[in-house]
N, C-alpha and C positions, 0 to 999 in steps of 0.2 A: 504494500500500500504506500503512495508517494504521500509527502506532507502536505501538499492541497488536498486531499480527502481525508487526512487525517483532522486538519485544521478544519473544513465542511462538517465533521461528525461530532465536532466539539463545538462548534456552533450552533447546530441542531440540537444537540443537549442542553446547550446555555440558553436557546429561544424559548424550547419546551418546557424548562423549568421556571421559566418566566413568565408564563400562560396558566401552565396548568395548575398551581395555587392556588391562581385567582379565581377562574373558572370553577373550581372545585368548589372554594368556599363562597360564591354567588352562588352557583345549585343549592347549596348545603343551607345557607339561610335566608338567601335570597334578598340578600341588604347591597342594595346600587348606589346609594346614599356618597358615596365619596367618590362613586366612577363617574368622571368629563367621557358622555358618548363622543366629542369627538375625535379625539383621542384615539379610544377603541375603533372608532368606524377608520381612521385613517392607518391605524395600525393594520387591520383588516384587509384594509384594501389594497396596503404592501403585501401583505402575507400571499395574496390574491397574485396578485404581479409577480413576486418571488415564484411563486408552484410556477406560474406560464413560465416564466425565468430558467426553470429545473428542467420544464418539460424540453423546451429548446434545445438546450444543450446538454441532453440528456444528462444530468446531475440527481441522482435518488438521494441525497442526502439534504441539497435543496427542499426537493418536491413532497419527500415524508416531513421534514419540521415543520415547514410552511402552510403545507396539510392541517396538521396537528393544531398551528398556532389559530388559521383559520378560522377552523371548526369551536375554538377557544373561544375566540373574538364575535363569533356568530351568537354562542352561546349565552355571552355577558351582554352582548347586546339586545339579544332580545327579550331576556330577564329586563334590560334597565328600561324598556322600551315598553314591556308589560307594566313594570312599577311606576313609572311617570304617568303612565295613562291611568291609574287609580286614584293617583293622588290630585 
């Protein structure tokens, strides 16, 4: 394995641990209270950009974190996007 994919795999672990916390404890209690949706929506919509990015040049270490962060980012947003329309 060359150090560009080593450096890609360590990047992918450093995204998805920076997602998936978050994501976790929004399901978990469902308090949006401190997330700026825009924020989330523009992180998203790099994560978005990133997978096409992966898919291009074919890079799987791209395309699975970006995935992962994505589906993160979808998920907090639509929690915060339920919670604002309650209140």
């Amino acid at each position: 394995m060359d150090w560009a994919s080593i450096v890609g795999y360590m990047a992918s672990i450093c995204m998805i641990c920076g997602y998936l916390p978050q994501a976790v404890q929004t399901i978990r209690t469902g308090d949006t209270d401190g997330i700026a949706m825009p924020t989330f929506l523009a992180l998203g919509a790099g994560s978005v950009l990133f997978v096409v990015q992966g898919i291009l040049i074919n890079n799987i270490p791209i395309v699975l974190a970006n995935s992962i962060t994505t589906i993160c980012s979808a998920i907090i947003a639509i929690i915060k996007i339920r919670n604002d329309h309650r209140h």
